[in-house]
N, CA, C and O of each residue as an XYZ file, in Angstrom:
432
protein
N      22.945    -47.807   -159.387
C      22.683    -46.839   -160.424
C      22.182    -47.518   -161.690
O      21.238    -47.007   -162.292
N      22.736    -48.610   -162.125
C      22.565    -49.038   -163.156
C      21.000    -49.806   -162.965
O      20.300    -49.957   -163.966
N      20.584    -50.209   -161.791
C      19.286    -50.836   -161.334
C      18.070    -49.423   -162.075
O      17.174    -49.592   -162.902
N      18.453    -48.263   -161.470
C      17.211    -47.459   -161.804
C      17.413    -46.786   -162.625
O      16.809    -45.717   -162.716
N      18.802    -47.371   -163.963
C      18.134    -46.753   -165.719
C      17.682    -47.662   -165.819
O      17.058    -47.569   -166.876
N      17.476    -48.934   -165.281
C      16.936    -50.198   -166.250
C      15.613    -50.172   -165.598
O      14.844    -51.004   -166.080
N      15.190    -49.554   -164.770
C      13.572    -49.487   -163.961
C      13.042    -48.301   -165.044
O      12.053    -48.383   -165.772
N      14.033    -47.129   -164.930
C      13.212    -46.068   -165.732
C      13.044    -46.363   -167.341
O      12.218    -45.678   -167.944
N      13.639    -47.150   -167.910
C      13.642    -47.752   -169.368
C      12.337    -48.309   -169.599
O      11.561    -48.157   -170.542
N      12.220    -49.273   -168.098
C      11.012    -50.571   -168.068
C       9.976    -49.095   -167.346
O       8.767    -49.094   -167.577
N      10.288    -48.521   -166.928
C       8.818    -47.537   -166.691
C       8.528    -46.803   -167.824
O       7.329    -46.739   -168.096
N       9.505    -46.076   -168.762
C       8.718    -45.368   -170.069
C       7.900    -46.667   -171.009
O       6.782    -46.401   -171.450
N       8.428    -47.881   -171.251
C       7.819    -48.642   -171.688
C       6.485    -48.957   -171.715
O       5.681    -49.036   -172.644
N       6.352    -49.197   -170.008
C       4.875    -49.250   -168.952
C       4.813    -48.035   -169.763
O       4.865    -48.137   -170.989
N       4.704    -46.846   -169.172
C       3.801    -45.952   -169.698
C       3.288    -45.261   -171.343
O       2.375    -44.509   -171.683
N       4.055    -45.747   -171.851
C       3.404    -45.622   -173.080
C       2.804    -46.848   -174.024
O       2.431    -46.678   -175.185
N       2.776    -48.143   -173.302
C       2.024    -48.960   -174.119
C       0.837    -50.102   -173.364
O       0.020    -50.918   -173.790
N       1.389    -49.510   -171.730
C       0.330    -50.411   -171.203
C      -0.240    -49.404   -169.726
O      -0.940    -49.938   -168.864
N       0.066    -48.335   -169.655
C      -0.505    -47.767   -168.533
C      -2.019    -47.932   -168.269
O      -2.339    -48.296   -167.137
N      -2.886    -47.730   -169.091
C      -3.957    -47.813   -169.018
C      -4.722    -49.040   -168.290
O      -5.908    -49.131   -167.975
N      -3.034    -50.485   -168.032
C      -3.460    -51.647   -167.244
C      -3.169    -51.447   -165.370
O      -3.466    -52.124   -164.386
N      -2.480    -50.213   -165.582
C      -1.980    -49.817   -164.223
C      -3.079    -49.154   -163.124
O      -3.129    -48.003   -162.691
N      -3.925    -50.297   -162.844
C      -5.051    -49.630   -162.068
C      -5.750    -50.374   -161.020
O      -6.268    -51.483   -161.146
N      -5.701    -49.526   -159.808
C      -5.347    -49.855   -158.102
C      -7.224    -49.343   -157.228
O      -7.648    -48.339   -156.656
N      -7.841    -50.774   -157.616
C      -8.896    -50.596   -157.337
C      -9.554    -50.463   -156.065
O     -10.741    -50.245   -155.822
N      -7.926    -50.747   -154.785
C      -8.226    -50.300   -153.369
C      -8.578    -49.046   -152.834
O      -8.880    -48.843   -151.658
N      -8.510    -47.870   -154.108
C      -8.339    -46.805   -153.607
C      -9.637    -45.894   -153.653
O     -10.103    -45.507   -154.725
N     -10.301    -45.514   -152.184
C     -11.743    -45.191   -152.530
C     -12.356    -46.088   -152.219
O     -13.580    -46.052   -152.346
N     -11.777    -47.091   -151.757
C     -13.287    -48.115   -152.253
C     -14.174    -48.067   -151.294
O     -15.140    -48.789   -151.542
N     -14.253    -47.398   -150.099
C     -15.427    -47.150   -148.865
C     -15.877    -45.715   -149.026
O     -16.913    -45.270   -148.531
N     -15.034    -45.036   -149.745
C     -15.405    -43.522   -149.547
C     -16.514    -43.125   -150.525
O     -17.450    -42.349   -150.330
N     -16.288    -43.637   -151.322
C     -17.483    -43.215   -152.106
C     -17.684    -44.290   -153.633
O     -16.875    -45.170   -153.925
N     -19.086    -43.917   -154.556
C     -19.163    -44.818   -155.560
C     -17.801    -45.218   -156.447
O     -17.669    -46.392   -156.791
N     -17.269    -44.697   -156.639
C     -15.774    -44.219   -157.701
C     -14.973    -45.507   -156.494
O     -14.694    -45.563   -155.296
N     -14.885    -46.226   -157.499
C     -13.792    -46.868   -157.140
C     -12.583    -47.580   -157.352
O     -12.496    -48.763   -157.684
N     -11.460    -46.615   -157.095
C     -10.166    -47.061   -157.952
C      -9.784    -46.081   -158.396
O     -10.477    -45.069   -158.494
N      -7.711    -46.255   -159.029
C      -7.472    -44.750   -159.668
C      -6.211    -45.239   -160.631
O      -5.481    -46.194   -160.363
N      -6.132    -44.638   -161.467
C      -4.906    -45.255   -162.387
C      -3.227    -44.781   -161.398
O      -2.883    -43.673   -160.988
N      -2.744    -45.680   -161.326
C      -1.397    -45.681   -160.736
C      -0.381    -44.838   -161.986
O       0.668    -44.358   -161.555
N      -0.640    -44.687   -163.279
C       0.330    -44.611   -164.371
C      -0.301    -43.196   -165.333
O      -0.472    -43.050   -166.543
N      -0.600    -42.024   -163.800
C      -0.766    -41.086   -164.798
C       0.111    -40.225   -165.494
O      -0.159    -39.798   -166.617
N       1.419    -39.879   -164.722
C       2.238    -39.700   -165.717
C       4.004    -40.269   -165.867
O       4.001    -41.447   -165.512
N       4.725    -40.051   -166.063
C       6.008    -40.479   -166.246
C       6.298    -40.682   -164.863
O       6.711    -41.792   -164.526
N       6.153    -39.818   -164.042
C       6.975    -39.736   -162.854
C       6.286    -40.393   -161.630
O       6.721    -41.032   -160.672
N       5.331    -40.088   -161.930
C       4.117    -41.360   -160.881
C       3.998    -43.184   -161.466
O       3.357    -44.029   -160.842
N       4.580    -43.399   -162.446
C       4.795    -44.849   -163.397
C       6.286    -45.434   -162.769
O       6.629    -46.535   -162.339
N       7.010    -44.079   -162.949
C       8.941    -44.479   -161.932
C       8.249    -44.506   -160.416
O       8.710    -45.455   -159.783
N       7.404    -43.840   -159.754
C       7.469    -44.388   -158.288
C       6.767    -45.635   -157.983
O       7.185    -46.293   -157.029
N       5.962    -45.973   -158.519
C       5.215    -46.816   -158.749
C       5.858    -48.341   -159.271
O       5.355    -49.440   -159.036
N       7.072    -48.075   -160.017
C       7.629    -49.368   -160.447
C       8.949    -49.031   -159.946
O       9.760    -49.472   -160.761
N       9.471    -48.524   -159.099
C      10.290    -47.999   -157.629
C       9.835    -49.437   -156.755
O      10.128    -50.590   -156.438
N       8.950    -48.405   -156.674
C       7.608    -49.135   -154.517
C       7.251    -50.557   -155.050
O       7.910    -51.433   -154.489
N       6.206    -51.092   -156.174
C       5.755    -52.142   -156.242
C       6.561    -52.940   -157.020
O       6.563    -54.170   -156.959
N       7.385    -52.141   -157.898
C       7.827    -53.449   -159.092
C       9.004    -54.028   -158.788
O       9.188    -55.195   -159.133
N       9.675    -53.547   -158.319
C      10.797    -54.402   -156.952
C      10.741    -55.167   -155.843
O      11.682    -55.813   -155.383
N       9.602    -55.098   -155.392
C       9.154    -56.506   -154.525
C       9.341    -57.574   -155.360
O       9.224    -57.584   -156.586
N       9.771    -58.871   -154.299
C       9.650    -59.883   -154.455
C       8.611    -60.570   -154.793
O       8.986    -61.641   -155.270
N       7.276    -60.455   -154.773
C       6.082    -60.790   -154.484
C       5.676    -61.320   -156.390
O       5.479    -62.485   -156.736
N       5.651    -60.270   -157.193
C       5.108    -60.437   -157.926
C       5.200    -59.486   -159.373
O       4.827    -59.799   -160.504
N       5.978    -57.931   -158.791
C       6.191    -56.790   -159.766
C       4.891    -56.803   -160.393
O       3.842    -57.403   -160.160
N       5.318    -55.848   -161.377
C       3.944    -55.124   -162.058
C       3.065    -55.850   -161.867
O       2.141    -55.474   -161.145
N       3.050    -57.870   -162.781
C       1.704    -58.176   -163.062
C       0.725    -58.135   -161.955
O      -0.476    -57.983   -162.176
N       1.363    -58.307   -160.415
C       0.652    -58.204   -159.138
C      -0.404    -57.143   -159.020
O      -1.439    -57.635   -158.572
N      -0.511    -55.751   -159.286
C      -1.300    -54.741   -159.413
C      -1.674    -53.882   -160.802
O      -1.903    -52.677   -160.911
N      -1.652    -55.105   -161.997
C      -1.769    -54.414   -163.031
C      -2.979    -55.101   -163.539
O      -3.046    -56.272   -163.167
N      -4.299    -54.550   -164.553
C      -5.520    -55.593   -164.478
C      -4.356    -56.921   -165.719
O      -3.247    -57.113   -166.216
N      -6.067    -57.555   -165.549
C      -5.340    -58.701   -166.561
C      -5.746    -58.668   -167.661
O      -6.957    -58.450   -167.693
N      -5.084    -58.837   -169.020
C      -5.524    -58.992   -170.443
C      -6.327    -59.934   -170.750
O      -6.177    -60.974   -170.108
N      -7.315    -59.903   -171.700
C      -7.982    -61.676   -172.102
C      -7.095    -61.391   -173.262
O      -6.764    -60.284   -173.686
N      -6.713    -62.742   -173.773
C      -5.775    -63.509   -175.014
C      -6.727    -63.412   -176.101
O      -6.239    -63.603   -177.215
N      -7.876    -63.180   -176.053
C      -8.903    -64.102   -176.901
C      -9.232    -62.282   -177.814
O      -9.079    -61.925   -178.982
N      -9.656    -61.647   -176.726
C     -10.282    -60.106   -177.279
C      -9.265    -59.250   -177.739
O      -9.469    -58.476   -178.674
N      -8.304    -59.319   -177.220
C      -7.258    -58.293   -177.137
C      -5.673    -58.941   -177.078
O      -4.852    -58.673   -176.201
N      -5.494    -59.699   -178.034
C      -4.224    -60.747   -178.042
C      -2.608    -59.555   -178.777
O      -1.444    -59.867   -179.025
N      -3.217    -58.464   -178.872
C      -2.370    -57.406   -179.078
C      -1.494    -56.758   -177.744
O      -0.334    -56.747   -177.333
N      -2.291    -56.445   -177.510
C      -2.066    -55.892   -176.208
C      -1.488    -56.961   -175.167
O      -0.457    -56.817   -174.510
N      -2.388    -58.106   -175.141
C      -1.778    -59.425   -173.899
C      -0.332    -59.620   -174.503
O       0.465    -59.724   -173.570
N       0.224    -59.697   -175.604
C       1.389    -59.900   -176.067
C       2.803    -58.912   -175.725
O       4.026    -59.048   -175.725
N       1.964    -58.032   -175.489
C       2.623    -56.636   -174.894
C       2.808    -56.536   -173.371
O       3.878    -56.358   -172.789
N       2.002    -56.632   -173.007
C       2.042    -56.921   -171.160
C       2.627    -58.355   -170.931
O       3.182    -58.574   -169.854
N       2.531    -59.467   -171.983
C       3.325    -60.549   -171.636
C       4.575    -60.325   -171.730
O       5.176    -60.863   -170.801
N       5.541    -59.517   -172.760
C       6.809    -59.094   -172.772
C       6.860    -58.320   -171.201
O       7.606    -58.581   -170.257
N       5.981    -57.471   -171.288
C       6.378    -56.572   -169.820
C       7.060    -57.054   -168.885
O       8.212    -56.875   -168.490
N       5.674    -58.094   -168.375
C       6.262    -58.757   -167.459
C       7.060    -59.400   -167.421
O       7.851    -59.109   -166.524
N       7.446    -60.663   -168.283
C       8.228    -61.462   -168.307
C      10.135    -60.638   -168.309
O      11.177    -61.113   -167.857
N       9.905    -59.438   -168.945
C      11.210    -58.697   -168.957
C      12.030    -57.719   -167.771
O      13.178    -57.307   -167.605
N      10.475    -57.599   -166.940
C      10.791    -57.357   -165.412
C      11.064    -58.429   -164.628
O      11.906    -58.225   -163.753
N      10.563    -59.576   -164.696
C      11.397    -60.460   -163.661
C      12.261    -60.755   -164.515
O      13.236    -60.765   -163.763
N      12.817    -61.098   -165.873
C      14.097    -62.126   -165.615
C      15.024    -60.755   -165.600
O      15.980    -60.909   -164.840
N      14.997    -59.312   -166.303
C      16.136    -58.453   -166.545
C      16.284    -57.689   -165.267
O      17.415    -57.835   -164.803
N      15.472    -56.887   -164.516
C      15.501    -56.512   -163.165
C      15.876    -57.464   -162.323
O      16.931    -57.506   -161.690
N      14.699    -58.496   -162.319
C      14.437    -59.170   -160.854
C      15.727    -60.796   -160.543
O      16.185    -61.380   -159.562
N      15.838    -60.925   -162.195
C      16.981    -61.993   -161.560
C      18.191    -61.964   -162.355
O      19.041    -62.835   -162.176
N      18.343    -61.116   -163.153
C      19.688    -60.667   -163.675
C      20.658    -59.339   -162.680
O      21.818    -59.471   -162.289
N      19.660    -57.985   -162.442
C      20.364    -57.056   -161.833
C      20.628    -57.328   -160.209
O      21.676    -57.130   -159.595
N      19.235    -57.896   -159.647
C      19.785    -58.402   -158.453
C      20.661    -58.720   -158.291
O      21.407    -58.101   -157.532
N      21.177    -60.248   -159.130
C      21.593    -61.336   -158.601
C      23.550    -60.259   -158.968
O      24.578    -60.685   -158.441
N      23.562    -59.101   -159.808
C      24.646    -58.834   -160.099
C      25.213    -57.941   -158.582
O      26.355    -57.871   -158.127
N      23.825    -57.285   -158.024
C      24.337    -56.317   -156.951
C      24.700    -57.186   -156.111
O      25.874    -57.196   -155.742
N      23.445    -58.448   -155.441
C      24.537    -59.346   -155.011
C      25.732    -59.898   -154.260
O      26.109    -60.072   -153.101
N      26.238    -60.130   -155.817
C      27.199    -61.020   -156.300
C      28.381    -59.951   -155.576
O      29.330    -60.413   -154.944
N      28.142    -58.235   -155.794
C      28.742    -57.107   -155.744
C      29.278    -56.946   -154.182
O      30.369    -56.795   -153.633
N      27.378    -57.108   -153.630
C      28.101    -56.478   -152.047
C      28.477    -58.305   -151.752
O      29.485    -58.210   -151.052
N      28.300    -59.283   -151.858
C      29.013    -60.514   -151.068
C      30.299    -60.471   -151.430
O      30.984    -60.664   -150.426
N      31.238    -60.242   -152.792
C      32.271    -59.803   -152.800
C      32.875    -59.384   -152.573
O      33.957    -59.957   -152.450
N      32.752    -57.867   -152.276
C      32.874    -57.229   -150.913
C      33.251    -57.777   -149.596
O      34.383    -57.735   -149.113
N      32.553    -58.119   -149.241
C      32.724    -58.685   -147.446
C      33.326    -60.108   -147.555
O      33.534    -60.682   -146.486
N      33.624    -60.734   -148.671
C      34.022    -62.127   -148.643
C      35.294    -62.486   -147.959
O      35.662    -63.660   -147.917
């Protein structure tokens, strides 16, 4: 429980200061010219979305989110650098490592 207020906290975040980086250019891409679609159109498509992708191991958001240049837009990169960096260490290796700690306790 406590895993998905701290996803939906880190998803209103995503969506009001960096959605516009939330964009999944696999989609379409044979069907026609248009290619691609924003993953972060509204609140509730941003929570499934950082549900499904941002809980993998792999990589979370920055994995399917575009990338900032530092140089043009060092506002914004500063902003998606908190993002990310606050999804892996506060989700990905703080809440894990607490559930865990939870179910091995359990069965110990």
């Amino acid at each position: 429980m406590l895993m998905i207020v701290f996803v939906y906290i880190h998803t209103v975040f995503t969506f009001l200061y960096i959605s516009d980086t939330m964009y999944d250019y696999g989609i379409g891409g044979f069907d026609n010219e248009y290619n691609g679609e924003n993953k972060c159109m509204n609140v509730f498509e941003c929570f499934v979305v950082m549900m499904n992708d941002g809980l993998r191991p792999d990589g979370g958001p920055s994995e399917f989110a575009e990338p900032v240049d530092f140089i043009s837009d060092t506002e914004h990169f500063g902003v998606k650098l908190f993002h990310d960096v606050s999804n892996i260490l506060i989700i990905k290796v703080i809440l894990f490592n607490v559930l865990f700690g939870i179910i091995i306790d359990t069965f110990a």
